[in-house]
C-alpha positions, 0 to 999 in steps of 0.5 A: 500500500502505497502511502498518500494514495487512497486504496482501491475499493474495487469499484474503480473508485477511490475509497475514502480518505480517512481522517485522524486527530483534530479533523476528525474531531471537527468532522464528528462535531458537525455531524452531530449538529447536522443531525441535531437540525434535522431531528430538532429543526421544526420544533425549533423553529416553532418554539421561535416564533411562539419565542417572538410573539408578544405577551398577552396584554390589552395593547398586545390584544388590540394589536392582534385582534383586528388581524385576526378578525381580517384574516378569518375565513367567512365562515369564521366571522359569521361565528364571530359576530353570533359570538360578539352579537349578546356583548353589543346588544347588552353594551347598546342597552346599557347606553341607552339607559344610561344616555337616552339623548345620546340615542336621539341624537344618532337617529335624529339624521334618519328618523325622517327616513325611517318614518317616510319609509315605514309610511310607504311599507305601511300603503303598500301593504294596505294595497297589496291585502286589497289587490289580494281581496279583488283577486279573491273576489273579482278574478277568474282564478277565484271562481276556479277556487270556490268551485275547487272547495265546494267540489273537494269540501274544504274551506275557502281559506284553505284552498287559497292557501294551497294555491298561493303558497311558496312556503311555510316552514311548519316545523323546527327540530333541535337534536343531539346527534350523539343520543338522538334525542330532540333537544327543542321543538317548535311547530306552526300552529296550523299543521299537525304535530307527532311524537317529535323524538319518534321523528328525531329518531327516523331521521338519524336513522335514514342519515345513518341508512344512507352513509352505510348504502353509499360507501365511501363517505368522507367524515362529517358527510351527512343527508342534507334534506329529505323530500316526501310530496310537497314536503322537503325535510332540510337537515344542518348539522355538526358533530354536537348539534343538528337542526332540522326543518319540515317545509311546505313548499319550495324551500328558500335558498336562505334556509340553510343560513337561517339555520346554521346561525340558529345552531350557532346561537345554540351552541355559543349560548349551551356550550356548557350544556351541550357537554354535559348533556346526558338524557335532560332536555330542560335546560335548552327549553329558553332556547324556543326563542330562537328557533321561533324565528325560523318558522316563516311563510311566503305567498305569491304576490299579489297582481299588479296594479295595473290588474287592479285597474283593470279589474276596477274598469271591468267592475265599472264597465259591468256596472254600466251595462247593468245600469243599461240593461235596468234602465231598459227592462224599466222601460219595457216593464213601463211599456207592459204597464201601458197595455195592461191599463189601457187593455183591462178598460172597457172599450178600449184594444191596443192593436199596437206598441212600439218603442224607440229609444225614450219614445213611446207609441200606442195604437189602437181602437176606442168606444166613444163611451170608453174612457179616453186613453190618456185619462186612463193613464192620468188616473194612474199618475202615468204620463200619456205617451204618443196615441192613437186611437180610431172609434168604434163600437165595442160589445164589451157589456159594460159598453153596450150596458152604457149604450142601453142607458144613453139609448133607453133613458130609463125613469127613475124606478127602472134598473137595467142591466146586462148579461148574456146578450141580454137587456134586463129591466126591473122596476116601475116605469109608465107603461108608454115606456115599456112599449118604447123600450121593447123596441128600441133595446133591440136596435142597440148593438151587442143586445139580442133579447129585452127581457121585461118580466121584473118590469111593472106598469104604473096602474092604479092607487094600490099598484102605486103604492105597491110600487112606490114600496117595490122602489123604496125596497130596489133603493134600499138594496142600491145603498146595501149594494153600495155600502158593500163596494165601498168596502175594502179588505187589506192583505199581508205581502205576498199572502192570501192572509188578512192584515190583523186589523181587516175590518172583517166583521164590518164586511159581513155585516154588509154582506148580510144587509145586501142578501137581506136587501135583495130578498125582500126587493126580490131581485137577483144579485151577483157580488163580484169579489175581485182580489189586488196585488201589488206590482212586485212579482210576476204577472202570472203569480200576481194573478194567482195571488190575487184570485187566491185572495178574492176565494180566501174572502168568500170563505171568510164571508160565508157567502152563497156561491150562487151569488158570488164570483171570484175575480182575479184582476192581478196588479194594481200600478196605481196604489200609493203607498204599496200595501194599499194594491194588496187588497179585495174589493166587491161590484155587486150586479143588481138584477143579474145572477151570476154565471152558472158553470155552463156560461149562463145568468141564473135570473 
């Protein structure tokens, strides 16, 4: 071995150069270091830095603290300010307490604001619960509603709600996720509520179903939310707290935020509790108000206000045809009221009635001994409209009756009436008279036979006086006649029934006079027992009613049938006030019976 060379290693390279004495001692020194720096040299360089930071004082925290609060995550602050949040809200109260000046004067500069701005909110709310009324009441879509709720049987409200709703969330569920059990409850108070720790207890165990079906998870993965028809379940959790809210609806995006800050407040105000927490649910029973908050609602906005207005326009315009269409059957039920007067006239035919906007034409044929037309209508506070009415000779029998008077000129002590094509004379008249009369009653239109048998000459002294008695005891039934047509029975509204002060007992007395009267003047009589509405109603019901009423009368009179005839006329138009058309009245027919079923008098 050759000294100064270093020996072959057999590699073709050198073997290394050994060092002895001082350089040795100098290599093994740095070694030693070399691997005191690899084996230390972290913990070194952190006992440095925490060596460098200053000691914990006020100026050194308020040195730190606003870096720290800069520097912290998002997540982190949100924490920081639930944290910081009971520190200032007790700090504010204390100053307003102590200073309420100082308060006023920092809201002086936005009191203003503040009041115009809760103004504006409050119209605008008003505005929105009346747009919501009109949409309830006004639109189509709420017709679908109450056709809805009438054919499903529920309420109104409930309907509404359904189809208006975006979201209600019903309940809120605070758990301990370790033991399951339901910490706080707090529930709407329109949804029904189960057993809130057999709830608890589903969810955790569909979170644990689902992490065991769909391995792998990573830690702290866990079901975020359960949707069930139109019910969504939103769970938030961490490894001491889970918060779960039932939702109808579509959940808002804010929801998670709404109950990570509620858990958050949990967990800062409970930290103690929530690390002692075996099975005791009272402690966390304050905690209620701050899941109440969470229970919110929204609901579709009401339409917009141009909807309004047009709903407003679509109302006016309906109430401008309603107008339109009243004012038009007025003026038609007004053209009826024209014909009906004019028709239930003797002698009097509307042929014809026309109306042109505001302009009304009658036409027609008159008796000259009819009443003229536009009297009629006077009569009955009606303003005559245009007429025109030709003559001509009517065979209604109150007409040829008053033709038969204007003809004859009967005396004093004869009575004439008509029936059935008939002229009957009763009475005491001189005999030239009689002879004239035969012939002459012939010749009146609409009579066919005279019929003088009631008819007696005046003869001798005896036949005088008989006769003079026969005209006392014919005198004495007109009055009875008469005082009977003056005699008016009054009614309830829309009923056959008397009014309680009907002078019933006067109208039987009456009734009895004339019977009596016409059996000692030995003269046939026919009462005419004609019934009154009013003009309310139908014509048709109107004529019932008034028939219905003439018939209750005769019953409650006990009147023989043989002299009585039921009159229905219908309305009267004319009656001031009302309840004065609802009434019965009599026409006694002196010297005629009545029809008999075959259409005929019985003298």
């Amino acid at each position: 071995m050759t000294r100064g060379r270093p020996p072959d290693t057999g590699s073709g390279r050198p073997a290394p150069r050994r060092r002895w004495g001082a350089e040795a001692s100098r290599d093994d020194a740095t070694s030693l270091a070399e691997l005191r720096r690899i084996v230390m040299g972290p913990e070194r360089v952190r006992l440095e830095q925490l060596e460098e930071r200053p000691v914990a004082s006020p100026d050194t925290i308020g040195d730190i603290l606003p870096e720290a609060f800069a520097r912290a995550s998002t997540t982190r602050q949100r924490v920081l300010a639930l944290a910081v949040e009971p520190v200032m809200a007790t700090a504010v109260r204390t100053v307003v307490r102590k200073d309420a000046d100082f308060l006023g004067e920092l809201l002086a500069p936005t009191i203003g604001a503040a009041v115009r701005k809760a103004v504006s909110e409050a119209i605008k709310a008003i505005l929105q619960r009346f747009n919501e009324a009109l949409e309830r009441s006004l639109s189509v879509r709420s017709i679908r509603w109450r056709i809805e709720a009438r054919r499903t049987g529920r309420p109104f409200a409930e309907v509404v709600l359904l189809h208006t709703l975006v979201y209600r969330v019903e309940q809120v569920f605070l758990i301990h996720p370790t033991t399951g059990l339901v910490l706080v409850h707090v529930a709407d108070e329109s949804c029904a509520v189960r057993d809130p720790d057999q709830v608890a207890s589903m969810l955790e165990a569909i979170d644990a179903f689902v992490r065991e079906a769909f391995r792998p998870q990573p830690p702290g993965v866990h079901l975020h939310h359960v949707e069930v028809g139109d019910l969504t379940v939103w769970v938030d959790r961490d490894a001491s707290l889970a918060m779960a809210a039932v939702v109808r609806g579509v959940p808002p995006r804010a929801l998670g935020e709404w109950l990570y800050e509620a858990r958050q407040r949990v967990r800062l105000a409970y930290q103690p509790e929530l690390e002692r927490f075996r099975s005791d649910v009272s402690p966390f029973a304050p905690a209620r108000s701050l899941l109440e908050p969470i229970l919110r609602s929204a609901r579709r906005p009401a339409p917009r206000r141009a909807h309004l207005w047009l709903m407003l326009l679509v109302a006016a315009i309906a109430s401008l045809v309603g107008a339109l269409v009243d004012r038009a059957i007025g003026q038609a039920r007004l053209l009826d009221t024209y014909v009906d007067l004019l028709q239930a006239e003797p002698g009097i035919i509307v042929t014809s009635a026309t109306r042109d906007g505001g302009h009304v034409r009658l036409e027609g044929l008159a008796d000259p001994l009819a009443s003229h037309p536009s009297d009629v209508l006077e009569r009955r506070g009606l303003t005559a409209p245009e007429l025109t009415f030709e003559p001509f000779s009517s065979l209604d029998p109150r007409i040829v009756e008053r033709r038969a008077q204007q003809r004859l000129h009967p005396p004093a002590g004869v009575m004439l009436t008509l029936g059935d094509a008939t002229l009957r004379a009763a009475g005491v008249a001189p005999r030239a008279w009689i002879t004239q009369a035969r012939s002459l009653a012939l010749a009146v239109p609409g009579i066919e036979r005279f019929d003088d048998q009631a008819l007696r000459a005046e003869e001798a002294d005896v036949e005088v006086r008989e006769d003079v008695e026969e005209e006392a005891r014919v005198a004495a039934l007109r009055a009875a006649a008469r005082a009977l047509e003056t005699t008016t029975l009054y009614f309830m509204r829309g009923s056959a029934e008397l009014t309680p002060d009907a002078a019933l007992d006067h109208a039987r007395a009456r009734w009895h006079a004339l019977v009596t009267a016409a059996d000692a003047a030995g003269l046939p009589i026919c009462v005419a027992i004609v019934g009154h509405t009013d003009p309310t109603g139908s014509r048709r019901a109107n004529q019932a009613l008034s028939k219905a009423r003439a018939a209750h009368v005769a019953r409650a009179l006990a009147m023989d049938d043989a002299r009585v005839q039921i009159v229905g006329a219908g309305a009267l138009h004319d009656a001031r006030p009302l309840h004065r058309a609802r009434r019965v009245t009599f026409w006694v027919d002196v010297g005629a019976g009545c029809p008999s079923p075959d259409g005929r008098r019985d003298d």
